[in-house]
BADORO-242929 format. One record per residue: chain; residue in one letter; residue number from 1; x, y, z of N, C-alpha, C, CB in turn. Coordinates in pm, 1 decimal. Glycine has a CB too. Example, Ala and Ser with C-alpha at 12.3 -4.5 7.8 and 13.67 -1.06 7.14 Angstrom:
2
A, A, 1, 1319.0, -569.0, 780.0, 1230.0, -450.0, 780.0, 1320.0, -330.0, 780.0, 1130.8, -447.3, 904.6
A, S, 2, 1285.0, -225.0, 708.0, 1367.0, -106.0, 714.0, 1290.0, 3.0, 787.0, 1408.4, -59.8, 572.5
end
This chain:
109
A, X, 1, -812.6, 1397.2, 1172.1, -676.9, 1436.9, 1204.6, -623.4, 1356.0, 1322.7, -671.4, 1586.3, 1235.6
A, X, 2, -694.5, 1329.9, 1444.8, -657.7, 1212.2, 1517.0, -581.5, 1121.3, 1512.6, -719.1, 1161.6, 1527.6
A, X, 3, -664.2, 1053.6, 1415.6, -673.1, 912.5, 1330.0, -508.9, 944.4, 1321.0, -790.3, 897.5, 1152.8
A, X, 4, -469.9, 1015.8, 1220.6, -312.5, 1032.3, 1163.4, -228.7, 1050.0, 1257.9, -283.5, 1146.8, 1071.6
A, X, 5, -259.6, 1131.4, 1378.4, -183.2, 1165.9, 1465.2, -150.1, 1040.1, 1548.3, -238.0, 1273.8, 1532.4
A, X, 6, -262.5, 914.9, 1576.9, -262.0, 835.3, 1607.3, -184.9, 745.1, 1548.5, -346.7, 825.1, 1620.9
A, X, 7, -155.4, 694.8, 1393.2, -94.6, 646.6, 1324.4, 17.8, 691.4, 1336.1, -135.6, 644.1, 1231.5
A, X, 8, 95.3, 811.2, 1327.0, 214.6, 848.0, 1394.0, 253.4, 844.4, 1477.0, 242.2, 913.4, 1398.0
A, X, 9, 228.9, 806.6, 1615.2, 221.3, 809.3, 1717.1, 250.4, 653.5, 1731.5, 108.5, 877.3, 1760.8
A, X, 10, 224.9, 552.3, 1644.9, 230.3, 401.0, 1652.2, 124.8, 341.1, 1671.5, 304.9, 352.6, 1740.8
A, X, 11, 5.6, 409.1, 1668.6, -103.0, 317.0, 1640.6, -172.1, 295.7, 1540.8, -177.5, 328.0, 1702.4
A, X, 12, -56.0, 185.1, 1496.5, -119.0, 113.5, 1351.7, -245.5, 74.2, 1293.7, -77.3, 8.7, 1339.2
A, X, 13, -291.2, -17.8, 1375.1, -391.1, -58.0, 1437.2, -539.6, -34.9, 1348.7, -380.0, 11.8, 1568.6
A, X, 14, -525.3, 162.0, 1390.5, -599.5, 219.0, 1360.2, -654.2, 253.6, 1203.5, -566.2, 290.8, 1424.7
A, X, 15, -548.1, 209.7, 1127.6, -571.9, 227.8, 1008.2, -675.1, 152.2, 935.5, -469.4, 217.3, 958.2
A, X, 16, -740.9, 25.3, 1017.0, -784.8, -77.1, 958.7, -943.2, -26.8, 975.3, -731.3, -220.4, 1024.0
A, X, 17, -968.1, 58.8, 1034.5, -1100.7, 151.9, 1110.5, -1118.2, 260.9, 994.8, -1055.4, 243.1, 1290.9
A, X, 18, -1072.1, 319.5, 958.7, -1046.3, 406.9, 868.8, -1175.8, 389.1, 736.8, -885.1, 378.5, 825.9
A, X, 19, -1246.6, 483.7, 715.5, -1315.8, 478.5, 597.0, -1226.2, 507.4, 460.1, -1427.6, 577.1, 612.6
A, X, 20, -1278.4, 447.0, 344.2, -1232.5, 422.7, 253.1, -1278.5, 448.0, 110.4, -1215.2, 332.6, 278.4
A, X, 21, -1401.6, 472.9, 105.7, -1503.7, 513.8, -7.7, -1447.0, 612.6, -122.7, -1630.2, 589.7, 62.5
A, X, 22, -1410.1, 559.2, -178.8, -1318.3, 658.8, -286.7, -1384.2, 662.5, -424.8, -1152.7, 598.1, -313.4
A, X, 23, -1359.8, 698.5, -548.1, -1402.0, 665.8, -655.4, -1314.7, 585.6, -753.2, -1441.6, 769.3, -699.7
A, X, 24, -1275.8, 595.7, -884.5, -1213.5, 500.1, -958.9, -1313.0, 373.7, -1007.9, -1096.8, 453.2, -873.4
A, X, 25, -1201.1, 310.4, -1077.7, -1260.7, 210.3, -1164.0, -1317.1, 48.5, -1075.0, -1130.8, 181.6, -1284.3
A, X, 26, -1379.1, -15.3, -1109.6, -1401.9, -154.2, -1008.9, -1248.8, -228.5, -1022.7, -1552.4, -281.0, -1078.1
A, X, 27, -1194.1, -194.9, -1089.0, -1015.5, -247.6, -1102.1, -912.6, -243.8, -973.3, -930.5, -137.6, -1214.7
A, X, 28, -958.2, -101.6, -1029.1, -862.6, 14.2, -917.7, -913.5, -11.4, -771.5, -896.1, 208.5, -953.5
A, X, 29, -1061.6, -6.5, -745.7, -1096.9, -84.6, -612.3, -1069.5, -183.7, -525.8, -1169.3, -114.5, -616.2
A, X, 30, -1080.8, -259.6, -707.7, -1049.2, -417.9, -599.4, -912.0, -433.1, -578.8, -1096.0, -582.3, -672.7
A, X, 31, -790.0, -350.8, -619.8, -678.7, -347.8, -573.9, -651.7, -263.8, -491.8, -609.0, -345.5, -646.2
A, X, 32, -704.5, -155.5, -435.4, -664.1, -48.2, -371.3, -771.8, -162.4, -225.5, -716.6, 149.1, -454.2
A, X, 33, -859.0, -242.5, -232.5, -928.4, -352.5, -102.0, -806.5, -427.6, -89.1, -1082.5, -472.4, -143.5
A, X, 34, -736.3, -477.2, -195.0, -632.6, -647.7, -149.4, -501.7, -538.4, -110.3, -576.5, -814.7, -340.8
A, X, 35, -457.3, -392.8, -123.7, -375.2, -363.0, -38.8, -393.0, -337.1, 100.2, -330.2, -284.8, -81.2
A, X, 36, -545.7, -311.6, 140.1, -549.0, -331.7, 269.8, -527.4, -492.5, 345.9, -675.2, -274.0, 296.6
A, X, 37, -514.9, -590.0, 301.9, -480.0, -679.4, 406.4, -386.5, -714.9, 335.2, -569.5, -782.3, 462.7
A, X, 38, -258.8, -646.1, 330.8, -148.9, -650.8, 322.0, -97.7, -591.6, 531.5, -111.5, -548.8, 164.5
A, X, 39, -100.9, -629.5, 537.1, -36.6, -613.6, 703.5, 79.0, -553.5, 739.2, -7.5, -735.8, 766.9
A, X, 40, 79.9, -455.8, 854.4, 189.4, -385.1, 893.4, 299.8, -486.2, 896.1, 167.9, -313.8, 1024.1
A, X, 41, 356.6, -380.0, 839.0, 519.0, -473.7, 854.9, 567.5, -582.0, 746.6, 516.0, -575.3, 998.5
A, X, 42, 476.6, -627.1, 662.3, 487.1, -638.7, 550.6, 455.0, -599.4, 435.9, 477.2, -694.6, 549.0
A, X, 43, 550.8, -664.1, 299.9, 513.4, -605.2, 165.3, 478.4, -709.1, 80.8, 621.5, -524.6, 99.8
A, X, 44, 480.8, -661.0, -31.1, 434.9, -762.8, -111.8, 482.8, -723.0, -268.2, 271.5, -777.9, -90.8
A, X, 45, 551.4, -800.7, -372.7, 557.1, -682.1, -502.0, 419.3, -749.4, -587.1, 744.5, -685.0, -622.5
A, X, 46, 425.1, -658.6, -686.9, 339.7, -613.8, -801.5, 290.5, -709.8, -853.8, 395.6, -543.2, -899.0
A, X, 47, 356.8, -827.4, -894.5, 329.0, -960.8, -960.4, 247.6, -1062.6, -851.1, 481.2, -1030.5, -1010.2
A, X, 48, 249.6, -1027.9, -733.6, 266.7, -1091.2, -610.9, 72.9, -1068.5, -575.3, 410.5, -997.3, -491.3
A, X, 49, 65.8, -952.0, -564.1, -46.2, -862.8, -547.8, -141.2, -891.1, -709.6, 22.9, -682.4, -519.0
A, X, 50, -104.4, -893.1, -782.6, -202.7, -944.1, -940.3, -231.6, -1091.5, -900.8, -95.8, -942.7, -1127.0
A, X, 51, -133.0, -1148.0, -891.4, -176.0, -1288.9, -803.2, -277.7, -1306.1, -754.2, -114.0, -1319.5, -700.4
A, X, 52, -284.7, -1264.1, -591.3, -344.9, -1256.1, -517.5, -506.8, -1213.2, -606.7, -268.9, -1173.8, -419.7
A, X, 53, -497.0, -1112.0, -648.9, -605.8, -1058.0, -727.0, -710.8, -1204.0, -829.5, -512.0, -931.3, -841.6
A, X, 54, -623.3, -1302.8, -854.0, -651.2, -1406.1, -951.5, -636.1, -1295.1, -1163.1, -865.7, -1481.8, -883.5
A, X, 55, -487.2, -1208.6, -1119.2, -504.1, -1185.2, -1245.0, -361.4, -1182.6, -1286.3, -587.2, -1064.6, -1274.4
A, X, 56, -273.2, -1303.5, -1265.6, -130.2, -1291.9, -1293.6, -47.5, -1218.6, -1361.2, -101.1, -1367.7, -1328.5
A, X, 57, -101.4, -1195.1, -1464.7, -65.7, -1152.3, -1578.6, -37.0, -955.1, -1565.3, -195.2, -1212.7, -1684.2
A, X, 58, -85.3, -882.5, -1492.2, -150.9, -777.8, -1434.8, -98.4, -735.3, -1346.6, -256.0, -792.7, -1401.6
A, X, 59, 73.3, -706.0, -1311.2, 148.3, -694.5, -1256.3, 116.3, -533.5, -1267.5, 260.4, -769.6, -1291.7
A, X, 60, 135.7, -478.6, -1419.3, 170.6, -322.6, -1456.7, 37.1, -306.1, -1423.8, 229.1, -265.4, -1620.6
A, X, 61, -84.1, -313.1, -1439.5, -194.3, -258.1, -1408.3, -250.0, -271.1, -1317.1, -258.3, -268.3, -1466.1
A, X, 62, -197.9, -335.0, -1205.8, -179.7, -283.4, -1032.9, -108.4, -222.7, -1023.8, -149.6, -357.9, -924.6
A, X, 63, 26.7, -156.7, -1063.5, 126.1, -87.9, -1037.5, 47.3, 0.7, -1081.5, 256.1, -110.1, -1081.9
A, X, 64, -6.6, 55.5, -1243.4, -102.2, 183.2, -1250.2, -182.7, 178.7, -1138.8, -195.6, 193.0, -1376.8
A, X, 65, -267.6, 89.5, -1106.6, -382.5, 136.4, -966.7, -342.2, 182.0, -872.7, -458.1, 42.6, -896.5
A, X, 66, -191.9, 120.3, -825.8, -165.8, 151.9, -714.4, -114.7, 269.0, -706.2, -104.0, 74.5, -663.9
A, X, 67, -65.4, 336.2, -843.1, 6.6, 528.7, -826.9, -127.8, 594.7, -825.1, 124.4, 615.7, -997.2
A, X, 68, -264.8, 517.9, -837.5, -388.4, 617.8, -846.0, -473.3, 593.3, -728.9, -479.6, 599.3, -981.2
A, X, 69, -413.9, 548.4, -655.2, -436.5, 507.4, -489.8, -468.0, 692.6, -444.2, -243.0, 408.3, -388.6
A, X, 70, -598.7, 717.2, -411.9, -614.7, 822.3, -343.2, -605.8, 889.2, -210.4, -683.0, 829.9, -364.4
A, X, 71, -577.2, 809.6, -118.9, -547.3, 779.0, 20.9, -423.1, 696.1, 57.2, -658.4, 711.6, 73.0
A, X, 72, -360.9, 745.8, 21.6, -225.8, 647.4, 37.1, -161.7, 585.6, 178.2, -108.3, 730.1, -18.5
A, X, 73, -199.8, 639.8, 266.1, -192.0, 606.5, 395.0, -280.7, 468.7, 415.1, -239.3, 729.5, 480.7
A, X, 74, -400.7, 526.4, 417.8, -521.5, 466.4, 455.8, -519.4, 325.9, 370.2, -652.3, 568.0, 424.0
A, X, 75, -473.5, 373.4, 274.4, -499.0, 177.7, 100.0, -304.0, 212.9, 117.4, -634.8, 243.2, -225.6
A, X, 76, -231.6, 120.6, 215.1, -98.5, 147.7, 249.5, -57.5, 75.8, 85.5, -33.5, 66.6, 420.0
A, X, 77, -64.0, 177.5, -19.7, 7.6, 157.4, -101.9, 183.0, 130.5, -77.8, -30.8, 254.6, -171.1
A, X, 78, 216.1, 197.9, -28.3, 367.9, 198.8, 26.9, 418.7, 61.7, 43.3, 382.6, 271.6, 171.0
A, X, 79, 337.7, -25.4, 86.3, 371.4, -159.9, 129.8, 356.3, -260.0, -8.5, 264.8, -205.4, 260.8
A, X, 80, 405.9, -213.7, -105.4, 440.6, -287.7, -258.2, 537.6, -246.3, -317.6, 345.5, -277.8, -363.0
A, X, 81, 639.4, -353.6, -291.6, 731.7, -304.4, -345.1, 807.3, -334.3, -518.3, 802.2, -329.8, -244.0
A, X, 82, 869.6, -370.2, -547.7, 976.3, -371.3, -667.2, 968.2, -574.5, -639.7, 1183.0, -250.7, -623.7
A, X, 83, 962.2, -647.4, -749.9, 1003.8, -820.1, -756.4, 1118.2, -789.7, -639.1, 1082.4, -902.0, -946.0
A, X, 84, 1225.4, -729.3, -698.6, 1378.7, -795.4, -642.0, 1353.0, -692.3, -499.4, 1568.6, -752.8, -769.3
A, X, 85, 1304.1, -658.6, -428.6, 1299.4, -591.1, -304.9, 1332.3, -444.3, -324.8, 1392.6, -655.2, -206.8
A, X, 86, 1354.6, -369.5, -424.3, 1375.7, -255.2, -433.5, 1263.2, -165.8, -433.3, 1443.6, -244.6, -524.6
A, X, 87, 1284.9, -56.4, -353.8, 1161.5, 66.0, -315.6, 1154.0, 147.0, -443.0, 1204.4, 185.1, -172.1
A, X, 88, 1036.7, 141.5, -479.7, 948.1, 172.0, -640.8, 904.1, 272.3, -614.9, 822.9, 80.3, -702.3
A, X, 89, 817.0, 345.3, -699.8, 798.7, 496.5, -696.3, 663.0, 506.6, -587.5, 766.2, 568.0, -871.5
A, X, 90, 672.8, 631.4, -517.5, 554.4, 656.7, -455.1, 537.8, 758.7, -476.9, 536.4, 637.0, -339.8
A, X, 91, 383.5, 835.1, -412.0, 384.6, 968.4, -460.1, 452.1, 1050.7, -352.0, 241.7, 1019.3, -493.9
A, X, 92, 443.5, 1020.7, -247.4, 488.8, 1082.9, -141.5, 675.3, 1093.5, -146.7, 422.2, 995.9, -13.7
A, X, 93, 723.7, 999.0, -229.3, 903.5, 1029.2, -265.0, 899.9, 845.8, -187.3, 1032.1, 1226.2, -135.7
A, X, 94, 1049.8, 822.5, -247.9, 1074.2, 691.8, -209.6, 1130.2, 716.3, -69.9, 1169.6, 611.6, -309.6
A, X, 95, 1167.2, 738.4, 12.6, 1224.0, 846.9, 117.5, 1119.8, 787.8, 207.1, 1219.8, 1033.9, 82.4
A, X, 96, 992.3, 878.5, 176.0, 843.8, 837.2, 251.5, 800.1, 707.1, 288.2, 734.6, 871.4, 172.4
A, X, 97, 850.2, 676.2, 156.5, 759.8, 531.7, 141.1, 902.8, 424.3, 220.0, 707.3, 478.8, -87.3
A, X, 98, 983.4, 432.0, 216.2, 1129.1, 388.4, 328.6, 1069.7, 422.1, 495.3, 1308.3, 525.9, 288.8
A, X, 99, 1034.4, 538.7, 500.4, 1054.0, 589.8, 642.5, 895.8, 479.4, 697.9, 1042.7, 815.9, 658.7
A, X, 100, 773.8, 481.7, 606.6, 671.4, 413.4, 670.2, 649.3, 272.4, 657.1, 567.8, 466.8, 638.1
A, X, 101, 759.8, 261.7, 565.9, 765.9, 62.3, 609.9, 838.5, 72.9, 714.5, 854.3, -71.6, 493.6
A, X, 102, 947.6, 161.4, 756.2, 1020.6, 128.8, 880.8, 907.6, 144.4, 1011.4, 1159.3, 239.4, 895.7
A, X, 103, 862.4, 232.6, 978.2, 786.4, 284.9, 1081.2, 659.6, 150.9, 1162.8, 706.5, 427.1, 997.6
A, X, 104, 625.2, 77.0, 1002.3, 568.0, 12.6, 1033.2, 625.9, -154.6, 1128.5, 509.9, 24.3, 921.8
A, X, 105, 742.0, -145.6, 1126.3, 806.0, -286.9, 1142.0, 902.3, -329.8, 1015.4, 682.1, -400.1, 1156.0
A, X, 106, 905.6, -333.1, 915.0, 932.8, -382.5, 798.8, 1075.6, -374.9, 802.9, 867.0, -317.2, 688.3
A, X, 107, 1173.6, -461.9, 803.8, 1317.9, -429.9, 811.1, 1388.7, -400.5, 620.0, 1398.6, -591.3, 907.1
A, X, 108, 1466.9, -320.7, 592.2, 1484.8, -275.1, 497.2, 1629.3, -337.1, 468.3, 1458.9, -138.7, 503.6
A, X, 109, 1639.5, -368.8, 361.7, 1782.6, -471.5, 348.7, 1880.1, -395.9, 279.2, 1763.8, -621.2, 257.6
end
């Protein structure tokens, strides 16, 4: 509880400390790992992130991994957005996922 209180509080930082051990598929892993060094204050979209992954093609099935992100704070799903810059669904409401890119640095256009 710290930890969060700390993260609210503005220490980002802290999130990178954070355990992570979740379950899911080796898919869902290795995308819910390449959203952690996605960095405060930036995003990245869907096609962008399959990339990165070496699986181009695999835009929608990071977008599935990423709504099955179990820690959403912690694997900052939030920080993927839409190709054209538009805020995409989260579980927490698009609202949420607005208020913690701001929160994080991220300027919103």
């Amino acid at each position: 509880m710290t930890s969060f209180v700390n993260i609210f509080a503005g220490n980002l930082s802290i999130i990178d400390t954070l355990p992570t051990a979740t379950g899911g598929t080796p898919f869902q892993r290795e995308v819910w790992k390449t959203l952690r060094t996605i960095p405060c204050g930036q995003v990245m979209h869907y096609g962008q992130l399959a990339e990165q992954l070496g699986r181009p093609g695999a835009a929608r099935a990071v977008g599935a991994a990423n709504g099955s992100n179990p820690i959403s704070i912690v694997v900052p799903c939030h920080r993927v957005i839409g190709r054209n810059g538009t805020m995409t669904g989260y579980a927490g409401g698009v609202q949420r996922k607005e208020w913690l890119l701001r929160h994080e640095g991220y300027l919103l256009l």
